[in-house]
N, C-alpha and C positions, 0 to 999 in steps of 0.2 A: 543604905550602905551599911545599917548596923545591924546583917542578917545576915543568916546563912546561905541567902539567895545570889545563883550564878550569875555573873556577869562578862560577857565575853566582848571582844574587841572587833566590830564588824571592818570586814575589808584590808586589817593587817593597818600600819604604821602612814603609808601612803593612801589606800584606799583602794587600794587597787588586786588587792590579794583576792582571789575567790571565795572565800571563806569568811563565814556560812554561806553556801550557794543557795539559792533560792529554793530547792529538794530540801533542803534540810533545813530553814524558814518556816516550808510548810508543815514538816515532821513536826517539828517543837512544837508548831502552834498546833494542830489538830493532837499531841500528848500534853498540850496542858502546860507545856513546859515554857514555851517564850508568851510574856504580858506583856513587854514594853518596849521600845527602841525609843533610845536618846540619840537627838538628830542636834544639829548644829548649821554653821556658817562653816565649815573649816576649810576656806579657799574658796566659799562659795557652792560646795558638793553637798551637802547636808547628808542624811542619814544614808547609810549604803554606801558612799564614799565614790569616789572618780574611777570607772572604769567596770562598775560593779555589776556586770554580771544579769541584768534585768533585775536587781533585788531594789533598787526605788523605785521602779514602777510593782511590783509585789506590795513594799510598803504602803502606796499609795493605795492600792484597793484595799489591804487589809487591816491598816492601822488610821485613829484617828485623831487628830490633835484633845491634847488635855489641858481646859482651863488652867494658865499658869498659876492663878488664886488654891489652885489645888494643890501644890506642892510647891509657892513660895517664890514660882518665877525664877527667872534669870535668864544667861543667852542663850541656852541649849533650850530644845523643844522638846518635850515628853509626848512620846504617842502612846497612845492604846491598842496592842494586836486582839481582835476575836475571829474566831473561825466565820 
């Protein structure tokens, strides 16, 4: 969080906004530009949010959980996106 690096709000406030759609998911990831999706419990919908579009099943081929000893743990999930 003490960088210059973007962080944007998948699925909008409820989780249900389409935005980033799964097209622009892939964009980011094949320029390099999205490494991580922080997933969660929140109502039970975890990363991608309730309503989303096909993008947890995208995350789930393209991202993969990261040892929480690697960044300290807590209730949110850190995944790793690679092409």
């Amino acid at each position: 969080m003490g960088s210059d690096e973007v962080v944007i709000g998948m699925g909008g406030f409820s989780g249900s906004d389409d935005a980033p759609s799964v097209g622009q998911l892939q964009a980011w990831l094949t320029e390099g530009r999205l490494k991580f999706v922080l997933g969660g419990e929140m109502g039970g919908r975890g990363p991608g949010g309730r309503g989303d579009n096909g993008r947890q099943e995208w995350i789930a081929v393209h991202c993969s959980t990261v040892d929480p000893s690697a960044y300290g743990g807590g209730s949110a999930q850190l995944l790793e996106c690679r092409a």
